[in-house]
SELUM-609858 format. One record per residue (C-alpha): residue number from 1; residue in three letters; chain; x, y, z. Coordinates in steps of 0.02 Angstrom, whole numbers. Example, Ala and Ser with C-alpha at 12.3 -4.5 7.8 and 13.67 -1.06 7.14 Angstrom:
BEGIN
[1; ALA; A; [615; -225; 390]],
[2; SER; A; [684; -53; 357]],
***
This chain:
BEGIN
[1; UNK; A; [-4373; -750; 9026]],
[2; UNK; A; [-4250; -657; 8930]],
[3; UNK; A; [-4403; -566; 8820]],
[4; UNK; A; [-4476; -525; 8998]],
[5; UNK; A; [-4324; -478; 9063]],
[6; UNK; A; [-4281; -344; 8907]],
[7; UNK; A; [-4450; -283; 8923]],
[8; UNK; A; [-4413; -256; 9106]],
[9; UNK; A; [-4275; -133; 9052]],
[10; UNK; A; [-4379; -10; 8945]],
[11; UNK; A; [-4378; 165; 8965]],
[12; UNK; A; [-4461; 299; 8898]],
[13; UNK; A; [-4336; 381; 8801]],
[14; UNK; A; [-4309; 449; 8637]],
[15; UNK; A; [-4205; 385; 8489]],
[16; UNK; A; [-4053; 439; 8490]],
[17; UNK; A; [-4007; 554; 8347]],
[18; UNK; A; [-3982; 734; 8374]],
[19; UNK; A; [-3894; 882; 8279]],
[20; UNK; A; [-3759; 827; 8169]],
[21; UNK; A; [-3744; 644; 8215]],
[22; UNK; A; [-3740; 515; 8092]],
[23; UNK; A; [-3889; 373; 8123]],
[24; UNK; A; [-3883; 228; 8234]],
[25; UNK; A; [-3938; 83; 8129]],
[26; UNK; A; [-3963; -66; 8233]],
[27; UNK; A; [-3903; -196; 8147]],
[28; UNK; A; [-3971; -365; 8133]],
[29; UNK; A; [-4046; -322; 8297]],
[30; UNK; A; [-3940; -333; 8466]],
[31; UNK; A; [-3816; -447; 8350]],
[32; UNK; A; [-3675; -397; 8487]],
[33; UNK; A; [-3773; -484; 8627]],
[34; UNK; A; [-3893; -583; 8564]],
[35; UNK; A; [-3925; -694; 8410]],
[36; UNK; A; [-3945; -623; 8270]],
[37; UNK; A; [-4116; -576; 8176]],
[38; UNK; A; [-4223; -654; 8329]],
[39; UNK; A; [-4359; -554; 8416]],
[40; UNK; A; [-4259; -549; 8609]],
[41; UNK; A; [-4099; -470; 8502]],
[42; UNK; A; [-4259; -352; 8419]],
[43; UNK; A; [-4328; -305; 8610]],
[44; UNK; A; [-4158; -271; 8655]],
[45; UNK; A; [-4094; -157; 8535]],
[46; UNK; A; [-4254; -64; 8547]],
[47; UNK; A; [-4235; -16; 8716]],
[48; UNK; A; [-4040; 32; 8680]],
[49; UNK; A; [-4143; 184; 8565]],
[50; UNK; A; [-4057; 164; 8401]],
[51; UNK; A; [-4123; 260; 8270]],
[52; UNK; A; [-4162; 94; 8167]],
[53; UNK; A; [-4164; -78; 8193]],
[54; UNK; A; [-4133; -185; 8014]],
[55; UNK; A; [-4217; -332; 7979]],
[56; UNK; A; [-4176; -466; 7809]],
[57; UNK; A; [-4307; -511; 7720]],
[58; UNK; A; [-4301; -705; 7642]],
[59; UNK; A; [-4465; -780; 7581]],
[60; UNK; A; [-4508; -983; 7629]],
[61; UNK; A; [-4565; -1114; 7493]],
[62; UNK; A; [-4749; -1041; 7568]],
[63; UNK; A; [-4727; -868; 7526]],
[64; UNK; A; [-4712; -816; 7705]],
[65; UNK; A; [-4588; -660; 7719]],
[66; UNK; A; [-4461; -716; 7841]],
[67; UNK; A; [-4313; -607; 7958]],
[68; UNK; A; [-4163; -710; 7932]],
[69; UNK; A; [-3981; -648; 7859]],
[70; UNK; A; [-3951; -777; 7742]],
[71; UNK; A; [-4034; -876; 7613]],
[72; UNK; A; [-3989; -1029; 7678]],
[73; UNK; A; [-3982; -1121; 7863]],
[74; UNK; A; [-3826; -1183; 7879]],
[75; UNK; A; [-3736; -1068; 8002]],
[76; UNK; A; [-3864; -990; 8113]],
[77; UNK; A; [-3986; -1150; 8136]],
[78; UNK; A; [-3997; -1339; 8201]],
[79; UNK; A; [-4063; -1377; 8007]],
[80; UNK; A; [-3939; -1528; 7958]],
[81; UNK; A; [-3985; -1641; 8124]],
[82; UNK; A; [-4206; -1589; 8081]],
[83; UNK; A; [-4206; -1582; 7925]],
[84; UNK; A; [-4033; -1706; 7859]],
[85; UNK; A; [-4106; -1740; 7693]],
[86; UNK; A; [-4173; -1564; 7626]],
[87; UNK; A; [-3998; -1498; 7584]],
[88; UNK; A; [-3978; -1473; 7373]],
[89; UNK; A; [-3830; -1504; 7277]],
[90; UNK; A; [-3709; -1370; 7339]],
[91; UNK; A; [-3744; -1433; 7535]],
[92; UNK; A; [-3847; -1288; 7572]],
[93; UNK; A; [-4015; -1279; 7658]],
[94; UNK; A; [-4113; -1140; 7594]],
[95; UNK; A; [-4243; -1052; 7649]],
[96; UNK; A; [-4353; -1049; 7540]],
[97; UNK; A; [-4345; -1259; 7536]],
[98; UNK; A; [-4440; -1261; 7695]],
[99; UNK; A; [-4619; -1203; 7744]],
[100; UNK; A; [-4650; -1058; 7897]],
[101; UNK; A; [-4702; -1205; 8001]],
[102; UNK; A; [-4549; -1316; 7967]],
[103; UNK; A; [-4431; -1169; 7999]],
[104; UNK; A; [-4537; -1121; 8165]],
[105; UNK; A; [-4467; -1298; 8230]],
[106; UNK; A; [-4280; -1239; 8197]],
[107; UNK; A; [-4160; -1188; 8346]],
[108; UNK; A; [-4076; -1030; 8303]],
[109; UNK; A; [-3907; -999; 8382]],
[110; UNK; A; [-3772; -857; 8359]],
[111; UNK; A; [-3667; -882; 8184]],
[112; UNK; A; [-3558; -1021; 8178]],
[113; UNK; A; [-3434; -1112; 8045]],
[114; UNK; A; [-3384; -1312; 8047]],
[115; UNK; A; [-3201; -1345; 8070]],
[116; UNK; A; [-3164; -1522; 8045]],
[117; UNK; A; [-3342; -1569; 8058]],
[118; UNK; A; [-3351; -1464; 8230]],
[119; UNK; A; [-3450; -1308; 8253]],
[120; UNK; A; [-3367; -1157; 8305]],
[121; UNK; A; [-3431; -990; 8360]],
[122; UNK; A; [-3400; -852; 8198]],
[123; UNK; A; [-3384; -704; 8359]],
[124; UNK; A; [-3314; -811; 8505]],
[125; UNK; A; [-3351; -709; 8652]],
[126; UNK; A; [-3548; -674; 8584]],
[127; UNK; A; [-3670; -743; 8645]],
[128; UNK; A; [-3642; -943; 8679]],
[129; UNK; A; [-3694; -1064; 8542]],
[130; UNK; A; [-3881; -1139; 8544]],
[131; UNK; A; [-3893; -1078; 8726]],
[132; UNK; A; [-4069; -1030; 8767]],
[133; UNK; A; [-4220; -1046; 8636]],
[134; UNK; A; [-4232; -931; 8483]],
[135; UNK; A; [-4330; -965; 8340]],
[136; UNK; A; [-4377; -900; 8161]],
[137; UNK; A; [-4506; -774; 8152]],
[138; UNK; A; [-4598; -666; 8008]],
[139; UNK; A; [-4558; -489; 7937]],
[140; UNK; A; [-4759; -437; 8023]],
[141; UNK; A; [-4709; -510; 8176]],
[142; UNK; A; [-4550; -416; 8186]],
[143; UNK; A; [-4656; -229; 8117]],
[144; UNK; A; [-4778; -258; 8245]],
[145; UNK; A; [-4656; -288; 8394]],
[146; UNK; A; [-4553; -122; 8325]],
[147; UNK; A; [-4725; -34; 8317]],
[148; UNK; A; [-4781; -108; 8477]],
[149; UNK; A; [-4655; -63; 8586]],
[150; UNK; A; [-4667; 98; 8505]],
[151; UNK; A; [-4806; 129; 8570]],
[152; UNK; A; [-4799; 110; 8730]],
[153; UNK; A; [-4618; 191; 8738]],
[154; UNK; A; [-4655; 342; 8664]],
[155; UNK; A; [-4508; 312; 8549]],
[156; UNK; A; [-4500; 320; 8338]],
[157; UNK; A; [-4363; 205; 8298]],
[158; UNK; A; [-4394; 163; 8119]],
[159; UNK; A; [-4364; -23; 8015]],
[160; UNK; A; [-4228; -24; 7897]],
[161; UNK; A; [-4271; -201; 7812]],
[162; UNK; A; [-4154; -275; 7660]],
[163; UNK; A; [-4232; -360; 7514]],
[164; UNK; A; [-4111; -495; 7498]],
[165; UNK; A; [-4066; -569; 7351]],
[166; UNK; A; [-4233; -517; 7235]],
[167; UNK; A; [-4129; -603; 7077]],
[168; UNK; A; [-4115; -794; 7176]],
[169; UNK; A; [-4300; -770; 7226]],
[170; UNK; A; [-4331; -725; 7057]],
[171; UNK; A; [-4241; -888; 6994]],
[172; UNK; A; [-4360; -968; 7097]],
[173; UNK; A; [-4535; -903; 7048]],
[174; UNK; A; [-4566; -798; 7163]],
[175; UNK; A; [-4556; -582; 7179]],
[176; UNK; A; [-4510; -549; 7348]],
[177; UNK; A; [-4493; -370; 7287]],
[178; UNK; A; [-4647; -350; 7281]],
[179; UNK; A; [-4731; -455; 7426]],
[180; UNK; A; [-4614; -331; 7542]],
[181; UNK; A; [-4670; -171; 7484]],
[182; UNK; A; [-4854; -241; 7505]],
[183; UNK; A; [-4826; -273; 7680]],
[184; UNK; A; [-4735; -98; 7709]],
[185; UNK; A; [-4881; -17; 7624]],
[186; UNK; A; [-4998; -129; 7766]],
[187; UNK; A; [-4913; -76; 7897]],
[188; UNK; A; [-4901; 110; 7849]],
[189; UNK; A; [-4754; 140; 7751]],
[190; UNK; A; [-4774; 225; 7599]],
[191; UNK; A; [-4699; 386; 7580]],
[192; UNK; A; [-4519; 466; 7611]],
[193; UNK; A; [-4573; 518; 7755]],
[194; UNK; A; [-4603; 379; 7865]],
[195; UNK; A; [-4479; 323; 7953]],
[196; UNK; A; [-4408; 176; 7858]],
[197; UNK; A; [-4256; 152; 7722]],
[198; UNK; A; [-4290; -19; 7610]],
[199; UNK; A; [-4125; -85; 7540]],
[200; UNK; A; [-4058; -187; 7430]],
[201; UNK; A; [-3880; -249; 7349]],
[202; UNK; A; [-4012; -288; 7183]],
[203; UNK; A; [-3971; -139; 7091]],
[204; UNK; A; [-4112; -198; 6936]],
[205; UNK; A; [-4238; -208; 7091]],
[206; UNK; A; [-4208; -70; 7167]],
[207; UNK; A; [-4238; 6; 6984]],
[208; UNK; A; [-4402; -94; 6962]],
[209; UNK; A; [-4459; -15; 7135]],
[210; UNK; A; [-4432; 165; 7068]],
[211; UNK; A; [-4482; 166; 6903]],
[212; UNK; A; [-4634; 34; 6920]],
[213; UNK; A; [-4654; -40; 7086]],
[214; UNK; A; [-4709; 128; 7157]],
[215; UNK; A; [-4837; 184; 7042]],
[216; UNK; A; [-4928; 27; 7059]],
[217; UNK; A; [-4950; -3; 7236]],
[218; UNK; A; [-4961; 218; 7260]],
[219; UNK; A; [-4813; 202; 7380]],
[220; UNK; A; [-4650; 284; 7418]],
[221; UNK; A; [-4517; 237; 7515]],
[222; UNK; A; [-4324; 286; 7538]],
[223; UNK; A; [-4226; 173; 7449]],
[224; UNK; A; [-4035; 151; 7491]],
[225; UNK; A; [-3932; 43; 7360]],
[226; UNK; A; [-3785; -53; 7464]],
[227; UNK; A; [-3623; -105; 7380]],
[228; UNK; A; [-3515; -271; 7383]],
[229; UNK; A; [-3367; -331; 7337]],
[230; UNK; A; [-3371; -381; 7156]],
[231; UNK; A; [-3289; -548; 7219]],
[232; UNK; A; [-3436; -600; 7357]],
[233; UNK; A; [-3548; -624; 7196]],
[234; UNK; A; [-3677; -565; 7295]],
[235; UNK; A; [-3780; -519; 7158]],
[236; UNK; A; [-3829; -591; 6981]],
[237; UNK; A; [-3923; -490; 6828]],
[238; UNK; A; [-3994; -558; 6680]],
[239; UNK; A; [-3906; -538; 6519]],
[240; UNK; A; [-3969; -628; 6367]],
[241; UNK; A; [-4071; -763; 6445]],
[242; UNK; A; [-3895; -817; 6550]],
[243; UNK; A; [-3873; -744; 6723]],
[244; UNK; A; [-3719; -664; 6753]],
[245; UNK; A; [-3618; -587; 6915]],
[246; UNK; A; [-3647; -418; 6940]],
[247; UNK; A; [-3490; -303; 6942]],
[248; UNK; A; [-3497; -162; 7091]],
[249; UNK; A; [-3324; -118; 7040]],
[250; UNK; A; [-3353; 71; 6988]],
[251; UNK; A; [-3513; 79; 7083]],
[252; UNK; A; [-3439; 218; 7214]],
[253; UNK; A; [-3335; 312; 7082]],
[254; UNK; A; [-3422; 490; 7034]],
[255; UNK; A; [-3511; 424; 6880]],
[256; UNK; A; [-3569; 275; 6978]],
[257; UNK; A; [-3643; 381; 7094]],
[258; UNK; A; [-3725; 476; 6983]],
[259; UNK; A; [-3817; 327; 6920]],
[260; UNK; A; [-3847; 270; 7101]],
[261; UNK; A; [-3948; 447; 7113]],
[262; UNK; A; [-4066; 433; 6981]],
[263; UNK; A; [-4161; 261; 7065]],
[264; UNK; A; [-4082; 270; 7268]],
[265; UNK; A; [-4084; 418; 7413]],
[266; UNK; A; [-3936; 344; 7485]],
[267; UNK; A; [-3792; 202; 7487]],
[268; UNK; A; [-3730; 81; 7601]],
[269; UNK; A; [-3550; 25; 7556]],
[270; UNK; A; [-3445; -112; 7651]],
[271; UNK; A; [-3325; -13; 7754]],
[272; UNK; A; [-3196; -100; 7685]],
[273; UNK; A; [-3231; -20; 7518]],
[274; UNK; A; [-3229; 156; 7594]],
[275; UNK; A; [-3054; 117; 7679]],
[276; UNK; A; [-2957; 24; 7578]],
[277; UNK; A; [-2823; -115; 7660]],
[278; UNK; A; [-2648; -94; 7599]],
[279; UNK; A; [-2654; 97; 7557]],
[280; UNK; A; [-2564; 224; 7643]],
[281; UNK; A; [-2682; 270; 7785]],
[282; UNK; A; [-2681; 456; 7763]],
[283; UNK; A; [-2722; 437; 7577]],
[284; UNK; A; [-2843; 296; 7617]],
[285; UNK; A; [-2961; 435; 7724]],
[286; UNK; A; [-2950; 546; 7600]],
[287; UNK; A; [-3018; 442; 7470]],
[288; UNK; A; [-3133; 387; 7589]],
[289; UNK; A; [-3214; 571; 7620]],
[290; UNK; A; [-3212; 606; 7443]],
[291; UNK; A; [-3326; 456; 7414]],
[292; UNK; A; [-3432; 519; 7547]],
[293; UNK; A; [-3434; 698; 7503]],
[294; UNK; A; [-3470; 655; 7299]],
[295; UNK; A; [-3633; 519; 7357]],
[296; UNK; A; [-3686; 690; 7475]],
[297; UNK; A; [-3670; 819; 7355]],
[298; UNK; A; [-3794; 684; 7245]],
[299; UNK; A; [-3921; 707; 7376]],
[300; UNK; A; [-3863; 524; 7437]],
[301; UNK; A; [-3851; 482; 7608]],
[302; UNK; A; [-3700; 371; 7650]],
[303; UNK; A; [-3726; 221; 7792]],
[304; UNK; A; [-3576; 108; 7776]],
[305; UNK; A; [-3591; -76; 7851]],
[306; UNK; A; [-3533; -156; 7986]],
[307; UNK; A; [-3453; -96; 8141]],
[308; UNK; A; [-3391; -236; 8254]],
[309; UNK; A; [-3291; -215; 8408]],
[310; UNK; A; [-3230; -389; 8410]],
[311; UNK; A; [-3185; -347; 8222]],
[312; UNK; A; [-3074; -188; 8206]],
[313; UNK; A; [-2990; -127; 8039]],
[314; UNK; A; [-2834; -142; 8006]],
[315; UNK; A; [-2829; 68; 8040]],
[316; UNK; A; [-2865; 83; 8207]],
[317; UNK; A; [-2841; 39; 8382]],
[318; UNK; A; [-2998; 39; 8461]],
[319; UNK; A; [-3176; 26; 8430]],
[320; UNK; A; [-3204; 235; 8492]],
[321; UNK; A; [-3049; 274; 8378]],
[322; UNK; A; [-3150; 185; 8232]],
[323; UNK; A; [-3320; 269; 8254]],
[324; UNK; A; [-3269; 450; 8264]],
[325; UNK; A; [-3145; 439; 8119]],
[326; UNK; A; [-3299; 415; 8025]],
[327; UNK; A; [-3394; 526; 8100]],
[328; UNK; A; [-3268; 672; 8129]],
[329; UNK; A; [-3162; 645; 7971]],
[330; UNK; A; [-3264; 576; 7830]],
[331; UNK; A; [-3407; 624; 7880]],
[332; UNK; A; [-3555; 476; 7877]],
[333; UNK; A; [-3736; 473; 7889]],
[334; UNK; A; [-3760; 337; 7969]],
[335; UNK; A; [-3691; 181; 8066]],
[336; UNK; A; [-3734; 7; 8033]],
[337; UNK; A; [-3667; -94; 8219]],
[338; UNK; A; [-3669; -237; 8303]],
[339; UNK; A; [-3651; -150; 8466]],
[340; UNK; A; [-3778; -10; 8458]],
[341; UNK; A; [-3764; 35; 8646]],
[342; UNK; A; [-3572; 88; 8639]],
[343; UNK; A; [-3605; 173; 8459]],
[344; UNK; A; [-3722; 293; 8533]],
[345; UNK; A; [-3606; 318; 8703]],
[346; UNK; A; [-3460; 365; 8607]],
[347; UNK; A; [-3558; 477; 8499]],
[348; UNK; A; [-3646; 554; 8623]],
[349; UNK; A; [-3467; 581; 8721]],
[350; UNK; A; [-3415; 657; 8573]],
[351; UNK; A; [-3561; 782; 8531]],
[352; UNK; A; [-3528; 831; 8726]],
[353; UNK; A; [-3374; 881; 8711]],
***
């Protein structure tokens, strides 16, 4: 019913971008209103007219390519009371332990944590825990309900899919790298043109795309790299046979960038990376734009990651105040939000001004 219900609500209107506002990314989906990464929260968002609508890609133990944030099951799933015995050693249920079939018989909920061996809701005013029926479903099924709706719409909002975690795959026999691009290229993505960005926090993938991915599989793609925190460990290279923590430390300085330029057409830093906690806030922004304006003058776009409204900096007072300093005083891109519908009012608000 809710599917039918989104559905219900589409109209035929364009995406939202116009002169001199940064993109709408829709992240994770509807992740404000719905769970995240399931195909209501996809319908949804779609009919809010973002400009994009991301997707992560994880690949199963059958080499299906799955939409799911996180390599594992722990926080988003009913996994431990299906499947009790298929954790590993660190208590984690990956995905890529379980075949498309097994993980079609999951319940997916909004994110949670366990607090004294009680579940609690990550966003508590989001959309209530393992209410309704959501389940996982596959990176084609996901394209072809973007495309679909499309279609009858009359709208081009593009995919902005993540490769996550090519080095863990990698680990684990398999090139996901390469199994996405050969379902972009089926589904006709394969120039700079189409509307799509494929991203990555794998810097040595994102290489391996540029320099030899492409040429094989005659494809072409815009390719943003995004940036952690050193500290999340979020990515590992190999060095000498040993894998090793890769550092993103001066990844945003000016000769960072200018690495970033020779493989990428854009970034996507953590927020938190642009604006850093504990400076003086005027000096903060400043650095901030800088960053910005030394990616741009690369020929790099800049998207940073993630707005929340139920999760303000520690810079602002409100989610409007938050979304025009970036647009109005550092000057972004793009957007990556949870709550797509109030990014675009506020912008648009703005522009009208």
């Amino acid at each position: 019913m809710i599917f039918k219900s989104i559905l219900a609500l589409m109209v035929l209107l364009p995406p939202f971008t116009f002169a001199n506002q940064p993109l709408v990314i829709a992240h994770r989906g509807a992740s404000g209103y719905l769970p995240d990464h399931t195909l209501a929260g996809k319908a949804m968002a779609h009919q809010m007219s973002p400009d994009f609508i991301e997707q992560d890609v994880v690949m199963t133990k059958d080499d299906q390519l799955v939409v799911l944030h996180d390599l594992y099951l722990n926080h988003n799933s009913d996994v431990a009371e299906k499947f009790p015995n298929r954790a590993r050693a660190d208590g984690k249920f990956y995905v890529i332990d379980f075949t498309f079939d097994e993980l079609k018989t999951l319940r997916i909920s909004s994110a949670f944590y366990n607090d004294a061996n009680q579940i609690k809701a990550k966003y508590p005013r989001r959309f209530p825990l393992f209410s309704s029926v959501f389940s996982v479903h596959t990176f084609a099924q996901e394209i072809e309900l973007i495309q679909g709706l499309n279609q009858v719409t009359g709208k081009q909002i593009g995919i902005y899919p993540e490769i996550k975690a090519p080095w863990f795959h990698q680990q684990q026999g398999k090139d996901i790298t390469k199994a996405v691009l050969m379902e972009l290229k089926k589904y006709g993505y394969q120039s700079k043109q189409d509307n799509i960005y494929l991203q990555s926090f794998d810097p040595v993938a994102l290489k391996r795309i540029k320099t030899t991915l492409f040429a094989e599989l005659n494809m072409q793609v815009k390719l943003v790299q995004l940036v952690a925190e050193t500290n999340w460990q979020e990515t590992q290279v190999l060095n000498n046979n040993t894998w090793t923590n890769y550092n993103y430390d001066t990844m945003l300085t000016k000769q960072g960038l200018q690495q970033v330029a020779q493989y990428a057409d854009g970034i996507g830093p953590w927020h938190g990376s642009l604006i850093i906690e504990g400076r003086d806030k005027t000096q903060a922004i400043k650095q901030a734009k800088k960053i910005v304006s030394n990616a741009q003058t690369l020929g790099l776009v800049v998207h940073p990651y993630t707005f929340r409204k139920d999760d303000l900096p520690w810079y602002v007072n409100s989610y409007k105040d938050w979304v025009i300093m970036y647009k109005e005083k550092i000057h972004i891109d793009g957007i990556f939000t949870d709550f797509t519908a109030e990014t675009i009012d506020i912008l648009k608000a703005s522009s009208d001004q």
